[in-house]
PDB file with one MODEL, atoms N, CA, C and O in Angstrom:
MODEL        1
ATOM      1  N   UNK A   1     142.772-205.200 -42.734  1.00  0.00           N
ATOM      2  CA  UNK A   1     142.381-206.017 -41.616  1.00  0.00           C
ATOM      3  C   UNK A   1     141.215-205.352 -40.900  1.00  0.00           C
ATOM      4  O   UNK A   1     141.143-204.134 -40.736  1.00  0.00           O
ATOM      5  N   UNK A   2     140.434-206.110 -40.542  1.00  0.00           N
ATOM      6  CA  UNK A   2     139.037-205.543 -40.240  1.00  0.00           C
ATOM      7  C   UNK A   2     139.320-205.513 -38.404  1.00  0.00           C
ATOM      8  O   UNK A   2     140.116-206.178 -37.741  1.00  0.00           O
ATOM      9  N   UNK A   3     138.340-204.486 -37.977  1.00  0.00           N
ATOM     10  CA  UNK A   3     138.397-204.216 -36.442  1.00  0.00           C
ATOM     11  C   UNK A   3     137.260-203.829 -36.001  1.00  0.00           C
ATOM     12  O   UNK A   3     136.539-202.940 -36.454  1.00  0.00           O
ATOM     13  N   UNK A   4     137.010-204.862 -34.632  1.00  0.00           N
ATOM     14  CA  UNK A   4     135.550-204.454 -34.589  1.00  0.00           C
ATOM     15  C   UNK A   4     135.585-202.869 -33.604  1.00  0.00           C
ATOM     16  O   UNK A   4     136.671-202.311 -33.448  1.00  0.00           O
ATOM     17  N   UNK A   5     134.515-202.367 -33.100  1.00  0.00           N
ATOM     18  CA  UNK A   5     134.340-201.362 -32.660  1.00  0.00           C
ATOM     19  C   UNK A   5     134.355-201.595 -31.293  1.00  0.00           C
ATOM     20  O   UNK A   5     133.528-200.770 -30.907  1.00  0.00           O
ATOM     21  N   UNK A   6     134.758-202.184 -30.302  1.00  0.00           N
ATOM     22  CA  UNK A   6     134.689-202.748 -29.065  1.00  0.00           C
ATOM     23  C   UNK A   6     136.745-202.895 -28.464  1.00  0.00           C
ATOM     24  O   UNK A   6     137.722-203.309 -29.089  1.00  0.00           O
ATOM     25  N   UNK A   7     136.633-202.419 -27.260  1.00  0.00           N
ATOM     26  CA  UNK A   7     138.366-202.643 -26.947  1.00  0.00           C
ATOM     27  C   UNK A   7     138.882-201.487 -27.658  1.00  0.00           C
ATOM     28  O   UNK A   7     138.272-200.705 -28.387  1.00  0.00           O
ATOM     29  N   UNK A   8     140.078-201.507 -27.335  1.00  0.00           N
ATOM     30  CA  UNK A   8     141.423-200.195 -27.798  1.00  0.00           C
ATOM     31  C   UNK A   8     141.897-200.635 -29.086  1.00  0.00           C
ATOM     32  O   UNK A   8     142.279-201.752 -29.433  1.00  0.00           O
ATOM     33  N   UNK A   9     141.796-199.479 -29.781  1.00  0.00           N
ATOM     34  CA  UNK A   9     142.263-199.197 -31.254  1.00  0.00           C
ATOM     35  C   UNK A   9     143.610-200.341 -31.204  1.00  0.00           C
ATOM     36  O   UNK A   9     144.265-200.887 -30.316  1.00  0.00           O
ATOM     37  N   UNK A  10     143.585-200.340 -32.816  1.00  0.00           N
ATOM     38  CA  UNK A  10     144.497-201.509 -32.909  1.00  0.00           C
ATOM     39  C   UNK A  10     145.147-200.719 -34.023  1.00  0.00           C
ATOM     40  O   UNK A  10     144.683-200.573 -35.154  1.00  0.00           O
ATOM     41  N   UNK A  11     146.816-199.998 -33.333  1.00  0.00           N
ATOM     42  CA  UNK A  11     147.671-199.219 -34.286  1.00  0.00           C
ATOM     43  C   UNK A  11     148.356-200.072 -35.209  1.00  0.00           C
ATOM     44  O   UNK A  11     148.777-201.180 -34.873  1.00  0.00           O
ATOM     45  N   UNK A  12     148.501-199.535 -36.509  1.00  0.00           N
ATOM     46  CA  UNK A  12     149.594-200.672 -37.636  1.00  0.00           C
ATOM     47  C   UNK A  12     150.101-200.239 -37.260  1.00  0.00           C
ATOM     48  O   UNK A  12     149.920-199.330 -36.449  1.00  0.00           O
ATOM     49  N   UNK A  13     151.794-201.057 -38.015  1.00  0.00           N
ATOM     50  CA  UNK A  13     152.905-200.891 -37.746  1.00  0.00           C
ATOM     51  C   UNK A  13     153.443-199.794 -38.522  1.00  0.00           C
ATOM     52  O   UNK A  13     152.539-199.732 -39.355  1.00  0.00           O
ATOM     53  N   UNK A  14     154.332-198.794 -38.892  1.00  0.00           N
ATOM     54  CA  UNK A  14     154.693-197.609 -39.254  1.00  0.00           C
ATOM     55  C   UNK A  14     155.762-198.253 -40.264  1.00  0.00           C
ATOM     56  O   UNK A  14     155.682-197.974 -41.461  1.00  0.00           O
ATOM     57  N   UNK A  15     156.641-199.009 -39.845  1.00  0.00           N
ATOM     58  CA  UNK A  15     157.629-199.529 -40.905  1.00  0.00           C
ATOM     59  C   UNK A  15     156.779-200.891 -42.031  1.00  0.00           C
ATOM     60  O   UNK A  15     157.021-201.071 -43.225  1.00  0.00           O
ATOM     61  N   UNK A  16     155.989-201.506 -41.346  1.00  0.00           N
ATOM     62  CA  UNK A  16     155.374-202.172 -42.363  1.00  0.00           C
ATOM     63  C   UNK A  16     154.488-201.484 -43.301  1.00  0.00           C
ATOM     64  O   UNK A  16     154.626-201.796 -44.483  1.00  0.00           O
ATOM     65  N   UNK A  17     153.615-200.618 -43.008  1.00  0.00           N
ATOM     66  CA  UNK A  17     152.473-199.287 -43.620  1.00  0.00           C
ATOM     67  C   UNK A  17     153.373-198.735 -44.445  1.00  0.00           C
ATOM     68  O   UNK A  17     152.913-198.509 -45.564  1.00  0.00           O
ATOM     69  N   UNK A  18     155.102-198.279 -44.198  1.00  0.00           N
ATOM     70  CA  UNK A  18     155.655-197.935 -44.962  1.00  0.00           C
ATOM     71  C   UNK A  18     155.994-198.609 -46.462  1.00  0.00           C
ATOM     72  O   UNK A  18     156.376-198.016 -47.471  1.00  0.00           O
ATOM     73  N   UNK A  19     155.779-199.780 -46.314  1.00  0.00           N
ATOM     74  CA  UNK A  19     156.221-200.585 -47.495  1.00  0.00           C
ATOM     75  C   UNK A  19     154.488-201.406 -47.577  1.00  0.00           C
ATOM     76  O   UNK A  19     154.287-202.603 -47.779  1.00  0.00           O
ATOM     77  N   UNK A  20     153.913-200.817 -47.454  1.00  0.00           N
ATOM     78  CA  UNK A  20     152.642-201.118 -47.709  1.00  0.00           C
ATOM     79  C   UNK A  20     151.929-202.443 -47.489  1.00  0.00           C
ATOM     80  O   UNK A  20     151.269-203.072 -48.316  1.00  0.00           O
ATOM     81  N   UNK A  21     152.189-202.756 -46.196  1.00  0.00           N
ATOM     82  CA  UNK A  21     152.188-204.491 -45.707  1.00  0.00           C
ATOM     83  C   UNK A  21     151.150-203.792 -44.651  1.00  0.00           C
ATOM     84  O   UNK A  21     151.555-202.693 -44.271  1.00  0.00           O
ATOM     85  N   UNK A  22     150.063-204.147 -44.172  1.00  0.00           N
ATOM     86  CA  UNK A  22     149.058-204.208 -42.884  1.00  0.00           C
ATOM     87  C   UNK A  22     149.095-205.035 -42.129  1.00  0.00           C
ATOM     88  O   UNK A  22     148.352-206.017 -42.088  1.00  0.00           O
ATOM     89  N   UNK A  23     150.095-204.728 -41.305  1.00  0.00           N
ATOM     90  CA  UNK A  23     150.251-205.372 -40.160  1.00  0.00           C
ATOM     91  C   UNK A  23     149.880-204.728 -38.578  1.00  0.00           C
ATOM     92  O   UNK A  23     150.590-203.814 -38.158  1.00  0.00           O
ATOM     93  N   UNK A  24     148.893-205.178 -37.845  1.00  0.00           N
ATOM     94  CA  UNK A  24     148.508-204.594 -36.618  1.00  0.00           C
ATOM     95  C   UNK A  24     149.581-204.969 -35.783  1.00  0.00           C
ATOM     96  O   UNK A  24     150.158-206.049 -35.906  1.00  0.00           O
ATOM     97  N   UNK A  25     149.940-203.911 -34.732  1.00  0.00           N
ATOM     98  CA  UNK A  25     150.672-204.184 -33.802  1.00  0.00           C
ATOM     99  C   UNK A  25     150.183-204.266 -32.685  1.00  0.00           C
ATOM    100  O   UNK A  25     149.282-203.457 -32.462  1.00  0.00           O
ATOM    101  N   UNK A  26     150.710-205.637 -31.101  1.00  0.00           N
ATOM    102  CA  UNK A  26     150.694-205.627 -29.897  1.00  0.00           C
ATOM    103  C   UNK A  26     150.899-204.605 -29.304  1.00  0.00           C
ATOM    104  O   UNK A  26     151.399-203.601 -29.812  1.00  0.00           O
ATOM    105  N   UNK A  27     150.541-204.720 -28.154  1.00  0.00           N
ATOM    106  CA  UNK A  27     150.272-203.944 -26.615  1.00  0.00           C
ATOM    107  C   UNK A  27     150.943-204.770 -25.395  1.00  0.00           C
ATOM    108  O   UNK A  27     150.387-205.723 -24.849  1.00  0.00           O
ATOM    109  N   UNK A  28     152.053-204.332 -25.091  1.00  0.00           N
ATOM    110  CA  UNK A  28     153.024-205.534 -24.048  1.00  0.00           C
ATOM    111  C   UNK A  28     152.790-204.284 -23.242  1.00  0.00           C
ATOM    112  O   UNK A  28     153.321-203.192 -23.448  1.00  0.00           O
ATOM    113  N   UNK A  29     151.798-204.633 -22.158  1.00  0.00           N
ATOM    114  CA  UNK A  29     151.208-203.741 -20.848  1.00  0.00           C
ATOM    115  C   UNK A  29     152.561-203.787 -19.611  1.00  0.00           C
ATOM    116  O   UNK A  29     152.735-202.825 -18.864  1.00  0.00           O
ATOM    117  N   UNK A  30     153.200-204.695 -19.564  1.00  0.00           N
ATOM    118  CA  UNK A  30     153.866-204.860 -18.639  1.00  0.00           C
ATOM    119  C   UNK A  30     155.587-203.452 -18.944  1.00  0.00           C
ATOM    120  O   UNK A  30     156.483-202.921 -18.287  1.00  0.00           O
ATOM    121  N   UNK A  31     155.073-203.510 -20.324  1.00  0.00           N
ATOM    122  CA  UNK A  31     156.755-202.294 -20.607  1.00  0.00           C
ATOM    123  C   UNK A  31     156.026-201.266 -21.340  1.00  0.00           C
ATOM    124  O   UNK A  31     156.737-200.415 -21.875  1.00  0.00           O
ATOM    125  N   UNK A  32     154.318-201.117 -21.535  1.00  0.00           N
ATOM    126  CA  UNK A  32     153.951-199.609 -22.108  1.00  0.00           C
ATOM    127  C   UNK A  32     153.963-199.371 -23.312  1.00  0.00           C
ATOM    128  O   UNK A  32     153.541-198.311 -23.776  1.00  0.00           O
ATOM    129  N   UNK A  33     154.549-200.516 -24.154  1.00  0.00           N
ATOM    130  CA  UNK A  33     155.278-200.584 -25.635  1.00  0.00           C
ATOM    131  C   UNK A  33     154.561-201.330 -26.844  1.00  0.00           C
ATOM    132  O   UNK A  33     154.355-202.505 -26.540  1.00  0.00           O
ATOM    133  N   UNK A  34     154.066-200.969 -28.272  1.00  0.00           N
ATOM    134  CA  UNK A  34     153.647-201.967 -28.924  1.00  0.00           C
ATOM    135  C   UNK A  34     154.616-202.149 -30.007  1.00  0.00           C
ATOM    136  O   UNK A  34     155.114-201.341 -30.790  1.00  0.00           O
ATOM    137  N   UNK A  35     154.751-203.352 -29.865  1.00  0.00           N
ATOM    138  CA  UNK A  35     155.718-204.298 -31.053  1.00  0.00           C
ATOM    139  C   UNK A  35     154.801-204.655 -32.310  1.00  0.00           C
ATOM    140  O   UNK A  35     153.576-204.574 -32.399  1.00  0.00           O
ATOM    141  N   UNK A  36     155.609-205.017 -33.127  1.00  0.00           N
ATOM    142  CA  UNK A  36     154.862-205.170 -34.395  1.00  0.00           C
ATOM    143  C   UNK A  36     156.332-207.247 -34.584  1.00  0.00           C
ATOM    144  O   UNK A  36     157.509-207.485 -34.313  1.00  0.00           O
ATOM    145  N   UNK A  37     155.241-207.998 -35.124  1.00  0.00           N
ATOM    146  CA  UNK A  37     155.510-209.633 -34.874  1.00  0.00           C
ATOM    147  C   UNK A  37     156.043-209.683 -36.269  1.00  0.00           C
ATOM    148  O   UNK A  37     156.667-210.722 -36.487  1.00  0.00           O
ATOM    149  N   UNK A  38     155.978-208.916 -37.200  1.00  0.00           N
ATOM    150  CA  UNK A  38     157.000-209.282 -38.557  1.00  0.00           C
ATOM    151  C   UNK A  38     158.390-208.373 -38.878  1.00  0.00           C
ATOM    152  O   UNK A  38     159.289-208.701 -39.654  1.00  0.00           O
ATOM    153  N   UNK A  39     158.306-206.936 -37.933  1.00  0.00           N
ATOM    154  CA  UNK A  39     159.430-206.547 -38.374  1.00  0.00           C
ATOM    155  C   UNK A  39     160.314-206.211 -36.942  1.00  0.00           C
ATOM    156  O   UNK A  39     161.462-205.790 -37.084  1.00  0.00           O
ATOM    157  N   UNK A  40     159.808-206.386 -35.674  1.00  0.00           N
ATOM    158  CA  UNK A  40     160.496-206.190 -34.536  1.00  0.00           C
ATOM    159  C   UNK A  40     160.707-204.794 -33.831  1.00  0.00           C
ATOM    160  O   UNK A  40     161.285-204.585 -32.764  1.00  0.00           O
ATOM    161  N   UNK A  41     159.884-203.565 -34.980  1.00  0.00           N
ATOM    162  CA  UNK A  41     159.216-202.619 -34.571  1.00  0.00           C
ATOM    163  C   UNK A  41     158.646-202.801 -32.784  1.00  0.00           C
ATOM    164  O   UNK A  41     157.806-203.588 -32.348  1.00  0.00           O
ATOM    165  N   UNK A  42     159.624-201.551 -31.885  1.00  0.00           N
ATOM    166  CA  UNK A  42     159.183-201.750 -30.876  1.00  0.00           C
ATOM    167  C   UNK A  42     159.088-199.982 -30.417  1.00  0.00           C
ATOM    168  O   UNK A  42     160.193-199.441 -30.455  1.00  0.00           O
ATOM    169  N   UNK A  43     158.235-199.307 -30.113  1.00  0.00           N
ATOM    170  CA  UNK A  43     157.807-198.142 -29.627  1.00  0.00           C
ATOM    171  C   UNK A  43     156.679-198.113 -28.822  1.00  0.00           C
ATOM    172  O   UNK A  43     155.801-198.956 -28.642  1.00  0.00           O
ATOM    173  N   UNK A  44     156.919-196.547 -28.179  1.00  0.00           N
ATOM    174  CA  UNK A  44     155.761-196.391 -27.520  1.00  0.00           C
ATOM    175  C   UNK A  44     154.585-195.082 -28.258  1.00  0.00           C
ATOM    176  O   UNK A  44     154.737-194.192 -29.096  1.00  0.00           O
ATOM    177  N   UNK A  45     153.774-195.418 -27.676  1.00  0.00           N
ATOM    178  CA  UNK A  45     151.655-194.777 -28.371  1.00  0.00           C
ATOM    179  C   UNK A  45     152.137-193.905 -29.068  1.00  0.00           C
ATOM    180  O   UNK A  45     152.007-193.992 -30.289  1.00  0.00           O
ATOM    181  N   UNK A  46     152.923-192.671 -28.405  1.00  0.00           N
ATOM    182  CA  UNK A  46     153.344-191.573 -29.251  1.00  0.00           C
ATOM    183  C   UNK A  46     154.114-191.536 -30.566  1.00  0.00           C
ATOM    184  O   UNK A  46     153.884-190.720 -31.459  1.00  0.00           O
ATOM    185  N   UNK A  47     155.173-192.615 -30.619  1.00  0.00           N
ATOM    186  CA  UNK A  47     155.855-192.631 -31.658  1.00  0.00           C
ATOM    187  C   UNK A  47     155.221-192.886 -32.783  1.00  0.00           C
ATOM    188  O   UNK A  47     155.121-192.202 -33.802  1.00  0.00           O
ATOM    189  N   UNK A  48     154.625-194.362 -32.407  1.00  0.00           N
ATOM    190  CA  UNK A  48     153.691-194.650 -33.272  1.00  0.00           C
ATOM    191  C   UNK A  48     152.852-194.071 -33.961  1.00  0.00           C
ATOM    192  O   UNK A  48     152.753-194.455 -35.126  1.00  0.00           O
ATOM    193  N   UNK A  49     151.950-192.944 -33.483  1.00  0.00           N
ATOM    194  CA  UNK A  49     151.177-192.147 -33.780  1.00  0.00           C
ATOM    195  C   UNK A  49     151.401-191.032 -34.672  1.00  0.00           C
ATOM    196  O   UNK A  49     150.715-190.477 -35.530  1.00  0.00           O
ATOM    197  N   UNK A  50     152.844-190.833 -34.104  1.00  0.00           N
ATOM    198  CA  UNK A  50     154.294-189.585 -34.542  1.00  0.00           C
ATOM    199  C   UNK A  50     154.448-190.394 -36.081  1.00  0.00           C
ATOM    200  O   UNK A  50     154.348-189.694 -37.088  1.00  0.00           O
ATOM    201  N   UNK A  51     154.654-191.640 -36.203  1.00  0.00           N
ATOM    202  CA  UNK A  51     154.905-192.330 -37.554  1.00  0.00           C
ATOM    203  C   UNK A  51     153.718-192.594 -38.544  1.00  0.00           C
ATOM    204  O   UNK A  51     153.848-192.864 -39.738  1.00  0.00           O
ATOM    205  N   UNK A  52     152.483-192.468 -37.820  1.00  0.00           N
ATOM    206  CA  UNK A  52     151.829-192.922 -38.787  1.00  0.00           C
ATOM    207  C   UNK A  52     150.778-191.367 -39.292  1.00  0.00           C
ATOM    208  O   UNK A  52     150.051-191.218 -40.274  1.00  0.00           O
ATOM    209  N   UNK A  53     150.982-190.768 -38.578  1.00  0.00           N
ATOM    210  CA  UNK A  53     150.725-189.043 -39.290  1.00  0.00           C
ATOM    211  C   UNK A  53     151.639-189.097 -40.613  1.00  0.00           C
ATOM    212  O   UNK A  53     151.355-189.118 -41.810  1.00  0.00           O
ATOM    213  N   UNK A  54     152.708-189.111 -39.990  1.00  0.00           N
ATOM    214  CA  UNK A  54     153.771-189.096 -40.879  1.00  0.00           C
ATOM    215  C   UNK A  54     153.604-189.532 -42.986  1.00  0.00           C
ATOM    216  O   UNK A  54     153.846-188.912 -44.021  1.00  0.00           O
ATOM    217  N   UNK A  55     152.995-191.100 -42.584  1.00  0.00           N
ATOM    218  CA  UNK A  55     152.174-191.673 -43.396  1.00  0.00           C
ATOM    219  C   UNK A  55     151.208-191.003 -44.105  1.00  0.00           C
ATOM    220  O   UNK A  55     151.194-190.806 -45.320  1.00  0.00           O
ATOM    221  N   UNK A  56     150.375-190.651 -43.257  1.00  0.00           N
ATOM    222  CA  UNK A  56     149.118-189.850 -43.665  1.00  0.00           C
ATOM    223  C   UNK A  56     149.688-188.400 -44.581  1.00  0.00           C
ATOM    224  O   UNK A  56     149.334-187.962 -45.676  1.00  0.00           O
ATOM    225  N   UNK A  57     150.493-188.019 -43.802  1.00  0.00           N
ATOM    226  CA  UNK A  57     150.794-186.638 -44.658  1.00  0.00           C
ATOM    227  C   UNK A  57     151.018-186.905 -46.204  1.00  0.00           C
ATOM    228  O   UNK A  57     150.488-186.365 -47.176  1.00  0.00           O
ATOM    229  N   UNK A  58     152.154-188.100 -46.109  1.00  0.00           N
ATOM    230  CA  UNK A  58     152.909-188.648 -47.413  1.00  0.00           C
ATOM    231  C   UNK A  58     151.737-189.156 -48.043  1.00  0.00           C
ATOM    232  O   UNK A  58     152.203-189.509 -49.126  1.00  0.00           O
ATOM    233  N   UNK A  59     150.863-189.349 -48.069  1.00  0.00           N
ATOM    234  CA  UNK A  59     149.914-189.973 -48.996  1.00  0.00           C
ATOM    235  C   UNK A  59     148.022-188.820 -48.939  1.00  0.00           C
ATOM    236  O   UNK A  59     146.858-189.025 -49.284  1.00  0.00           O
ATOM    237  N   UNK A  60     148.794-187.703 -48.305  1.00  0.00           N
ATOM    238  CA  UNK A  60     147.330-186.969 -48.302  1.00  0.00           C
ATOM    239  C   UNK A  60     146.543-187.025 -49.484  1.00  0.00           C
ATOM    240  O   UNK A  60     145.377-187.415 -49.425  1.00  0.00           O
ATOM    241  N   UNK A  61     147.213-186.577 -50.843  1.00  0.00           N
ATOM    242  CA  UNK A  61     146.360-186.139 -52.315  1.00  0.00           C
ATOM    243  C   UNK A  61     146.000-187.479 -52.767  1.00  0.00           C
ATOM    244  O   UNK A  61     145.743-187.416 -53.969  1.00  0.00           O
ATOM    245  N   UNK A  62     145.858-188.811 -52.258  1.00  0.00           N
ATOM    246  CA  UNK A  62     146.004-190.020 -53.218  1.00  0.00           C
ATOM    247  C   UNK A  62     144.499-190.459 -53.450  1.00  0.00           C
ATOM    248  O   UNK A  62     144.125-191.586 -53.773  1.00  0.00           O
ATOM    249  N   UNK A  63     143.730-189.371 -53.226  1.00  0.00           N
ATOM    250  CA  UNK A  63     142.189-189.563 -53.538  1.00  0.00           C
ATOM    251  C   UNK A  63     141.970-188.230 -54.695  1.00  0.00           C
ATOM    252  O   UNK A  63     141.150-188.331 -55.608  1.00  0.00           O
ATOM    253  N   UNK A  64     142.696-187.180 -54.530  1.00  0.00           N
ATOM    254  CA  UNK A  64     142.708-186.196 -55.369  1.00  0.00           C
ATOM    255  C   UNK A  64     143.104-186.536 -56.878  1.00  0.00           C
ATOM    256  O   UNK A  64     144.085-187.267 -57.020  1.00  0.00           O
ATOM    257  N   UNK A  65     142.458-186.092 -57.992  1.00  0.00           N
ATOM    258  CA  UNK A  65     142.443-186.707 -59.218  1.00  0.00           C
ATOM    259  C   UNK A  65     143.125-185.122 -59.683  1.00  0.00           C
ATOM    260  O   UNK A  65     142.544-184.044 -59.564  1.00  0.00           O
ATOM    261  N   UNK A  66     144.554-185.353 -60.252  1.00  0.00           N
ATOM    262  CA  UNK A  66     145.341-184.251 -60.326  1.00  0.00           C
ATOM    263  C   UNK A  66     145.186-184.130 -62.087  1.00  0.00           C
ATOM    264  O   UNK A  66     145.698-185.033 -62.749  1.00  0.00           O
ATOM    265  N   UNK A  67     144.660-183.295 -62.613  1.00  0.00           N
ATOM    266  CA  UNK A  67     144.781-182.970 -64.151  1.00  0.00           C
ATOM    267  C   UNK A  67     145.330-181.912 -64.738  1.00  0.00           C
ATOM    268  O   UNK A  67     145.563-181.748 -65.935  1.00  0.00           O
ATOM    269  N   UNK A  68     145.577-181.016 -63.605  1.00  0.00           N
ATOM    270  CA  UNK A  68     146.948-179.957 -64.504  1.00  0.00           C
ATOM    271  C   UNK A  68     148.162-179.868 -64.008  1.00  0.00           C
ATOM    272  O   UNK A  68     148.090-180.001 -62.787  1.00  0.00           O
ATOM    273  N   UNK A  69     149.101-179.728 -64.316  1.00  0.00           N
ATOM    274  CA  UNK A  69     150.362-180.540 -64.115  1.00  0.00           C
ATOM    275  C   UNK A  69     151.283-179.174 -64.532  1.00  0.00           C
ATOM    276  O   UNK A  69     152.512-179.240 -64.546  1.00  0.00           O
TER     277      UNK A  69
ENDMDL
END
């Protein structure tokens, strides 16, 4: 999903990214919290952030072309 460069980052969802679905998640200003509209994923900035490192770690080498084994 494309994002322009203008306004606040637009975090995926951590349980959808997990199963490899791109889904951006809301910003509900009034409780601090962004939800995600397909799986009911509801946290706050940190967690999110906390989950999607998480991601990143699990998939660091997947550009690395591994030939000795």
């Amino acid at each position: 999903m494309a994002q322009g460069r203008k306004g606040k980052l637009n975090y995926r969802c951590p349980r959808c990214l997990m199963r490899e679905i791109d889904m951006d998640m809301l910003f509900d200003s009034a409780k601090g919290e962004y939800y995600c509209l397909r799986c009911s994923f509801v946290g706050p900035e940190s967690e999110v952030q906390r989950l999607n490192a998480q991601f990143r770690a699990k998939y660091l080498d997947r550009t690395v072309r591994i030939t000795d084994f």
